[in-house]
NUKOLRO-752530 format. One record per residue: residue in one letter; y, x, z of N, C-alpha, C in turn. Coordinates in Angstrom, 2 decimals. Layout:
BEGIN
  type      n.v      n.u      n.w     ca.v     ca.u     ca.w      c.v      c.u      c.w
     A        Y        X        Z        Y        X        Z        Y        X        Z
...
// end
This chain:
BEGIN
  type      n.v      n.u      n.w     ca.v     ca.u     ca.w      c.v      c.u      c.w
     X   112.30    43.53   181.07   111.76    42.73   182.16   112.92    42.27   183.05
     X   112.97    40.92   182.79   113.88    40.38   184.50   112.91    39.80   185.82
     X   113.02    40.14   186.49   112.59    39.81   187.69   113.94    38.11   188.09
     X   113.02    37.78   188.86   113.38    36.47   189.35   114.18    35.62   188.67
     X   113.43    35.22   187.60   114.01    34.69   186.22   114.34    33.27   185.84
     X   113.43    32.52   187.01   113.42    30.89   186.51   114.61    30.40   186.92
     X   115.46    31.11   187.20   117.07    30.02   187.63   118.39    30.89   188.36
     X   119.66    30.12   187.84   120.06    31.15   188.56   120.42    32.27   187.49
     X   121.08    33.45   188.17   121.55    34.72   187.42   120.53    35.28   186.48
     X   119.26    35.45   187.58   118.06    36.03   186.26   118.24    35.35   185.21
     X   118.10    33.88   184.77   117.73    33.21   183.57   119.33    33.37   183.01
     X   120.20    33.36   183.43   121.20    33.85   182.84   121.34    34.99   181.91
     X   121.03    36.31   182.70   120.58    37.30   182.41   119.45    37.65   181.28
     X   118.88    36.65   181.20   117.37    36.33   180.24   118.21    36.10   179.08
     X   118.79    35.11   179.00   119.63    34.19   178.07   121.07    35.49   177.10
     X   121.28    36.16   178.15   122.19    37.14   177.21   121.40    37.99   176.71
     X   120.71    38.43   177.19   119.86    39.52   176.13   118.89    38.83   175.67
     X   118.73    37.71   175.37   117.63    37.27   174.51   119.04    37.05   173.27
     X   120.52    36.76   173.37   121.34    36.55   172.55   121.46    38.01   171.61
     X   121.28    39.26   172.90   121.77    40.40   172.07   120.36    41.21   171.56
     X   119.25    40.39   171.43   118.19    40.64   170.54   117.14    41.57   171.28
     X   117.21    41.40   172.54   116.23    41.89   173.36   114.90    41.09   173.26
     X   113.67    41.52   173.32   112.19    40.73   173.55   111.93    40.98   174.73
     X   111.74    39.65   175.69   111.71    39.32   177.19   110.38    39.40   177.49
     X   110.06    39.64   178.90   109.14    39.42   179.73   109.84    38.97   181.32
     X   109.34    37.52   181.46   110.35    37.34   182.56   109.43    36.95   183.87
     X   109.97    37.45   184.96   108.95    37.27   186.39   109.28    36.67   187.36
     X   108.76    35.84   188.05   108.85    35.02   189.34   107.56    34.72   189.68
     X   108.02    34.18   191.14   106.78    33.81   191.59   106.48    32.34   191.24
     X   104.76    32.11   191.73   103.88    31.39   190.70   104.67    29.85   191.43
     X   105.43    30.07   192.09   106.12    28.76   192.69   106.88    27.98   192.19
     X   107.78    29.03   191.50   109.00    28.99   190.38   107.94    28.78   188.89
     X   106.40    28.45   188.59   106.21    28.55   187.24   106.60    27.86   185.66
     X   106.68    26.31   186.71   107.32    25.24   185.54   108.31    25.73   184.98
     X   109.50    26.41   185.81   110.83    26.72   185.82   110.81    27.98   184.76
     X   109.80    28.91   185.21   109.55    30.57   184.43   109.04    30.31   183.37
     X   108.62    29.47   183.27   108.06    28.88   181.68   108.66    28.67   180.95
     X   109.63    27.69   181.47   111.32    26.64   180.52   112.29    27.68   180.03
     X   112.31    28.88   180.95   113.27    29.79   180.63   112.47    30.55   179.64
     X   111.38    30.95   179.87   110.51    32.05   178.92   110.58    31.19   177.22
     X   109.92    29.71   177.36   110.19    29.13   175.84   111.69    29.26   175.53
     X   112.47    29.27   175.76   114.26    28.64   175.85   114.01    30.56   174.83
     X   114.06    31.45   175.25   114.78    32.92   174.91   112.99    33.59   174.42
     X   111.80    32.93   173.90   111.23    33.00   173.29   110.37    34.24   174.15
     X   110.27    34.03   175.26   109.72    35.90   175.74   108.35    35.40   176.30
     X   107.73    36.04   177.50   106.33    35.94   177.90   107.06    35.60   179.59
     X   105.79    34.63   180.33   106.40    34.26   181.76   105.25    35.49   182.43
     X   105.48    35.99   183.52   104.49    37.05   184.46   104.94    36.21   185.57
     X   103.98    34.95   186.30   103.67    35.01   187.50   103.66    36.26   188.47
     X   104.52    36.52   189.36   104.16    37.64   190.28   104.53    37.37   191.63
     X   104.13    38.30   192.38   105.13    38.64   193.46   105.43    39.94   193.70
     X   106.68    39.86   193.96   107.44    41.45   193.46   106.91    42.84   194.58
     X   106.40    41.21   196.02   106.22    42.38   197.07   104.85    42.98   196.96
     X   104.01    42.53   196.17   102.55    42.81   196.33   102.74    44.11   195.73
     X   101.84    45.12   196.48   101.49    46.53   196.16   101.92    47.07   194.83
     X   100.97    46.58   194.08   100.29    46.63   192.72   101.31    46.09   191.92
     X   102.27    45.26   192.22   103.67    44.50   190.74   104.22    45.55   189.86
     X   104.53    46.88   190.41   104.93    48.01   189.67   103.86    47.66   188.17
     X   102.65    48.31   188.70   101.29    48.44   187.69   101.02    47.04   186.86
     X   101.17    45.83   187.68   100.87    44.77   186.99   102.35    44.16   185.64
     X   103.66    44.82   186.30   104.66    44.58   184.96   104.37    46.16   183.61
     X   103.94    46.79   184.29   104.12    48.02   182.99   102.50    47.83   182.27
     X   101.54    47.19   183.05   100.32    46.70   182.09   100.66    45.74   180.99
     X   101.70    44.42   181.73   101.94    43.68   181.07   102.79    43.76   179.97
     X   103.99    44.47   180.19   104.39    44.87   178.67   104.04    45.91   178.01
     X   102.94    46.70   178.33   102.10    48.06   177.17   101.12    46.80   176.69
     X   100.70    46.37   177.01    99.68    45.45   176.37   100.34    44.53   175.66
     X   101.50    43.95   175.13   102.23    42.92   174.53   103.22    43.89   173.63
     X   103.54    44.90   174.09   105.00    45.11   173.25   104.84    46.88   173.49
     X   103.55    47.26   173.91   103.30    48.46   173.89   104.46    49.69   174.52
     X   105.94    49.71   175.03   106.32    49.90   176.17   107.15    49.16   177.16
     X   108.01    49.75   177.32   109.27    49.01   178.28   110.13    49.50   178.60
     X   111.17    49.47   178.40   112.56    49.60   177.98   113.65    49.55   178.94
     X   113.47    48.06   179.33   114.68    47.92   180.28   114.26    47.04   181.45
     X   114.37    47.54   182.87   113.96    46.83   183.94   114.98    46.26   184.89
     X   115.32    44.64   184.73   116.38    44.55   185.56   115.64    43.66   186.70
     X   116.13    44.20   187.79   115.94    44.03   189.21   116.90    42.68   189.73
     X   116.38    41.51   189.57   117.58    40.66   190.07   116.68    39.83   190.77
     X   115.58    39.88   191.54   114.75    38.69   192.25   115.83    39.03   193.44
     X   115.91    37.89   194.26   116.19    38.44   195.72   116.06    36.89   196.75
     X   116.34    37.55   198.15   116.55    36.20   199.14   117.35    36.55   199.95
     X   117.64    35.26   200.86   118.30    35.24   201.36   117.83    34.63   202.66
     X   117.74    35.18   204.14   117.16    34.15   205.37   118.60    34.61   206.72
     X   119.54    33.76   206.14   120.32    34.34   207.15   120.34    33.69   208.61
     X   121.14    34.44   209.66   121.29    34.17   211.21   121.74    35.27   211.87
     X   122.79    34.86   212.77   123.16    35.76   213.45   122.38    36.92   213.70
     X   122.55    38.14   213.70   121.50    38.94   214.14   121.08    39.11   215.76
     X   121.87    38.64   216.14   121.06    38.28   217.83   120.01    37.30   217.99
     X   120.10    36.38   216.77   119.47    35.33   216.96   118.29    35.63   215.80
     X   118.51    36.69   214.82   117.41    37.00   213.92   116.17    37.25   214.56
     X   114.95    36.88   214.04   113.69    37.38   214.55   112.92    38.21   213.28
     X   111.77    38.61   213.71   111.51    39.96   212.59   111.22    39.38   211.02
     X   110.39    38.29   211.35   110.24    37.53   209.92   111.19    37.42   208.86
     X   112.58    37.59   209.26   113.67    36.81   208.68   114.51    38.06   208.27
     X   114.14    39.17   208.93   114.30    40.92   208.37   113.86    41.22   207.42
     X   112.86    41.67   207.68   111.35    42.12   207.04   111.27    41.68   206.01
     X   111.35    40.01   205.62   111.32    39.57   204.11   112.45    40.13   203.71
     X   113.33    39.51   203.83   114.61    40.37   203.15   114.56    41.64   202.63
     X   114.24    42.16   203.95   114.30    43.93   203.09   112.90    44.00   202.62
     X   111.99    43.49   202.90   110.74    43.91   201.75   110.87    43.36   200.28
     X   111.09    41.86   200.10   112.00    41.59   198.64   112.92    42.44   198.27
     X   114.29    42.17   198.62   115.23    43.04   198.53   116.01    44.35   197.58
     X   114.88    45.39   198.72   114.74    46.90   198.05   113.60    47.38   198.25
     X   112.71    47.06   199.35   111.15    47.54   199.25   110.39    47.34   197.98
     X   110.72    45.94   197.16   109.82    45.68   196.38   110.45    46.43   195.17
     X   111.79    46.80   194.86   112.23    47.52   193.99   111.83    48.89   193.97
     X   111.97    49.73   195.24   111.74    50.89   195.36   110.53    50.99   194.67
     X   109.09    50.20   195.33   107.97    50.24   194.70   107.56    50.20   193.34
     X   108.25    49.00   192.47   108.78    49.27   191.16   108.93    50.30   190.49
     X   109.99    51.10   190.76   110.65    52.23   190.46   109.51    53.17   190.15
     X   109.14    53.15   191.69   108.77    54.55   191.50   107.07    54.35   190.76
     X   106.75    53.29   190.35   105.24    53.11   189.42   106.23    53.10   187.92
     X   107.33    52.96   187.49   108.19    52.96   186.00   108.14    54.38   186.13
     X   108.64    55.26   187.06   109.06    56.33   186.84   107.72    57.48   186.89
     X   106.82    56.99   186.61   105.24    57.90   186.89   104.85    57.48   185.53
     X   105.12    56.25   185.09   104.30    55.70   184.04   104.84    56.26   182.50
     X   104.11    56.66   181.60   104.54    56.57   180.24   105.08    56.01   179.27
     X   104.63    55.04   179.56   105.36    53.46   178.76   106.73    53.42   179.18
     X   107.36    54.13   180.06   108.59    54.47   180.64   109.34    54.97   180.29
     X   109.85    55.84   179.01   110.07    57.22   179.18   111.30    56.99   177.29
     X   111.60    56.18   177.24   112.41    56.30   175.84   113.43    55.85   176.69
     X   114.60    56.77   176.59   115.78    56.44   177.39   115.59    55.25   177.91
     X   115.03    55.30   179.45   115.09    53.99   179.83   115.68    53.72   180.58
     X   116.34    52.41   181.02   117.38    51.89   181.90   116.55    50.74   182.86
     X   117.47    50.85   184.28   117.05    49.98   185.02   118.38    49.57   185.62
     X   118.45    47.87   185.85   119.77    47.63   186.30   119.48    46.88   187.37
     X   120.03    46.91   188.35   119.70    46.49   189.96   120.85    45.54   190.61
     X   120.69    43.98   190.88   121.65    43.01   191.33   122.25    43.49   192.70
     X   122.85    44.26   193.03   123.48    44.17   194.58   124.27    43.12   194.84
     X   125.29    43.35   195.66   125.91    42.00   196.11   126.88    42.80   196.69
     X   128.35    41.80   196.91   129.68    42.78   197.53   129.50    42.32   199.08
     X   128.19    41.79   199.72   127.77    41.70   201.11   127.34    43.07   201.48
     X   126.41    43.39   200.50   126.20    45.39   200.95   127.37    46.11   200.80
     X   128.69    45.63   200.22   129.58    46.85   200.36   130.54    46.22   201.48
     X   131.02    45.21   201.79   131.52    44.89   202.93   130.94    44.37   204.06
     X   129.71    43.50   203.87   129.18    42.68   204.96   129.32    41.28   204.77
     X   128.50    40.83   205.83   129.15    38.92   205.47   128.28    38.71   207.07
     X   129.17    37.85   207.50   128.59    37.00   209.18   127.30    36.65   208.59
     X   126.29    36.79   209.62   124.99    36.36   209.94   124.41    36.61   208.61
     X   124.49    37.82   207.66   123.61    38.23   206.29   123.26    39.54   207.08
     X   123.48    40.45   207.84   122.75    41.66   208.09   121.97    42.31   207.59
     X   120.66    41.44   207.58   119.57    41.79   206.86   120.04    41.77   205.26
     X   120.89    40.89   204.92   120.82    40.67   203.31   121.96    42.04   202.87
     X   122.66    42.20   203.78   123.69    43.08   203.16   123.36    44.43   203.36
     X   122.18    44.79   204.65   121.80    45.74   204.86   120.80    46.09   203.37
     X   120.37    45.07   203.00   119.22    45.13   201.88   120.19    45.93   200.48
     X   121.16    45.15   200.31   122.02    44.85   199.08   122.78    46.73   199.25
     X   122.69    46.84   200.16   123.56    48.70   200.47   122.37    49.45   200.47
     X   121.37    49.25   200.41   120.10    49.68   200.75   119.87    49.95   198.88
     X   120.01    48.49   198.06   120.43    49.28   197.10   120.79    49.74   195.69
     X   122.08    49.83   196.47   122.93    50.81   196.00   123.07    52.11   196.19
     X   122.39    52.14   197.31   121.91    53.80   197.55   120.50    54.53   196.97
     X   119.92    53.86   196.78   119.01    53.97   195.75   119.07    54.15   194.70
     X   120.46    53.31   194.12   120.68    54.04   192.75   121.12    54.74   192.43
     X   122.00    55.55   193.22   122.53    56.76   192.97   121.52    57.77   193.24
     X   119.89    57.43   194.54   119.56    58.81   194.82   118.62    58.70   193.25
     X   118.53    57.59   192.43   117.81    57.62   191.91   118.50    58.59   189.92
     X   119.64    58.18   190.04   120.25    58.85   188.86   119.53    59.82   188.21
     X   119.62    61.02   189.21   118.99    62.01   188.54   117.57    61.64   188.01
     X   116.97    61.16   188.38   115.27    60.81   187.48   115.22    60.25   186.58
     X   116.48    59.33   186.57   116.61    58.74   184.93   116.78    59.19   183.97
     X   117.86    60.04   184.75   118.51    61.15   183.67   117.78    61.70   182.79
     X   116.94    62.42   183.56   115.80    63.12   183.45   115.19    62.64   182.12
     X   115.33    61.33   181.98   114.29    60.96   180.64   115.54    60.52   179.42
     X   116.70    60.73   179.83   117.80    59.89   178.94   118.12    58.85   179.01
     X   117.53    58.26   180.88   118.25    57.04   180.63   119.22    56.91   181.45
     X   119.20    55.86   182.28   119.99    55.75   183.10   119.85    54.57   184.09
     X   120.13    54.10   185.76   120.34    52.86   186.38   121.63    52.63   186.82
     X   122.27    51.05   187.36   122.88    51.30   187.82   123.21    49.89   188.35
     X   124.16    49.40   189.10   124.05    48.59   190.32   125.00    47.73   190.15
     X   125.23    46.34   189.91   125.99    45.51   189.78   126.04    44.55   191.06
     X   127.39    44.60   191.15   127.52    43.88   192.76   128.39    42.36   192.34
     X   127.64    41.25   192.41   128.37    40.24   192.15   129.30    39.44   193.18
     X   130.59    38.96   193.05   130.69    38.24   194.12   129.87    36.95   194.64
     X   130.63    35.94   195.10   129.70    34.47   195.51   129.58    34.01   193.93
     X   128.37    33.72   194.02   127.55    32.74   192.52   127.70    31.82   193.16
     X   127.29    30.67   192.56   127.18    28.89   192.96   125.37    29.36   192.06
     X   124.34    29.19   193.06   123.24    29.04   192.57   122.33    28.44   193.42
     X   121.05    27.99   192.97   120.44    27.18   193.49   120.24    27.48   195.54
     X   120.01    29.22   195.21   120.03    30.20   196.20   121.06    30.40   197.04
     X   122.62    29.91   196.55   123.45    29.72   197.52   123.27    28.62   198.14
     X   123.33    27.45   197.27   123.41    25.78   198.02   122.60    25.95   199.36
     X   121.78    26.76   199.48   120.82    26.53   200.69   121.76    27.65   202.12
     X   122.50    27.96   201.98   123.87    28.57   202.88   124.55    27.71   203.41
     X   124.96    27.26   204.72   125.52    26.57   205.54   126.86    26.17   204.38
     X   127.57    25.03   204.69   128.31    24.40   204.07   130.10    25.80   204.37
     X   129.97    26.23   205.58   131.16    27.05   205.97   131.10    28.08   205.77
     X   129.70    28.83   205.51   129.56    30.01   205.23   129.52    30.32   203.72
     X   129.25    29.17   202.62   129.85    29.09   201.64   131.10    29.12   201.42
     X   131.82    28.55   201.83   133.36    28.30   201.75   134.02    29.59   201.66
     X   133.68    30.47   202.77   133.97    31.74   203.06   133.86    32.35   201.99
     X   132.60    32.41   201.56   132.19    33.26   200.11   133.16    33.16   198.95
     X   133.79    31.31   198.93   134.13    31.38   197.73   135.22    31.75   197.67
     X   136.14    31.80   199.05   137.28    31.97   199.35   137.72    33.64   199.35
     X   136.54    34.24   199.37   137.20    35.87   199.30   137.55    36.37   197.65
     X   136.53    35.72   197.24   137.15    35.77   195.72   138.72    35.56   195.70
     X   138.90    36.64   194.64   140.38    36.31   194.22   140.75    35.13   193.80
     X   139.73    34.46   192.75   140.19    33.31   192.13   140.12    31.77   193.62
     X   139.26    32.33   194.57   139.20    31.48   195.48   138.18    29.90   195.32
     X   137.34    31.33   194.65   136.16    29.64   193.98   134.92    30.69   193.42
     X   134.07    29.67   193.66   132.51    30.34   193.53   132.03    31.38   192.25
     X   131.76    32.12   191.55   131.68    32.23   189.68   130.33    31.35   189.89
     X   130.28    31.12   188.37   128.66    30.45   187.57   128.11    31.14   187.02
     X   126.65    31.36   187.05   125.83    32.44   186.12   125.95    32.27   184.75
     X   126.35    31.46   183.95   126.51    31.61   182.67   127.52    32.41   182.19
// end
């Protein structure tokens, strides 16, 4: 399963393991569907309309692949957002989503994979952080607070994986050029691309 799949790193992400012979189930919301569709035919898998924050998404992705492919294997965590602003100038809306997408909706995830049966053959879960949770970035607070939020999760989470033979673990990308950046002030991009060593954005492919 990739989460937030129609564009961007997820469908990237879709696209290599549909190369290294993985069978997909890919998720976004019903907003993104044209898009979750194009990617789902492209790497041959199934689209799951969702939303990651609703209660029930844990139960509604592990129904959806026991009923198609009878378990589930590998859960990568890469939906996310972004609502940045100074944090003096943040109001709660612009928190709250963040960290309820983020890591709320992961945590919730988790912990319905890690109860469930269909769960349980060395399974792996891999989780998108960002190098904003390990250093910070002007006016991301919420996003970087989210992105450290977790990475701490995956470590408290190790041991439970273990537990079954598998394993998670946390990939922190620098600045992407994705649909999800373009919508970042023109200077606060710049910044991004400029901390890179190479001094330029990477591409999800």
């Amino acid at each position: 399963v990739v989460t937030g799949a129609a564009r961007g790193i997820g469908a990237a992400i879709a696209r290599t393991l549909h190369r290294d012979g993985a069978t997909l189930i890919l998720v976004d919301v019903p907003a993104a569907g044209d898009q979750l569709a194009a990617v789902a035919n492209e790497v041959r898998g199934t689209a799951l309309q969702l939303d990651i924050s609703r209660d029930d998404a844990g139960q509604r992705i592990i129904g959806h692949a026991a009923q198609r492919h009878g378990r589930l294997d590998i859960m990568v965590h890469n939906a996310g957002i972004t609502r940045d602003k100074l944090l003096a100038n943040m109001d709660h809306s612009k928190w709250s989503s963040v960290i309820g997408i983020n890591i709320t909706a992961q945590l919730r995830i988790n912990e319905a994979l890690l109860a469930s049966e269909h769960f349980r053959e060395s399974p792996r879960i891999v989780s998108v952080a960002s190098t904003s949770g390990i250093a910070g970035n002007r006016g991301q607070t919420n996003y970087a607070a989210s992105k450290a939020g977790v990475m701490g999760m995956v470590r408290a989470s190790a041991p439970l994986l273990a537990a079954h033979g598998g394993s998670i673990n946390a990939v922190a990308p620098g600045f992407i050029e994705t649909e999800m950046t373009a919508r970042i002030p023109f200077a606060a991009r710049e910044i991004g691309r400029r901390l890179n060593s190479l001094q330029q954005g990477g591409r999800p492919t």
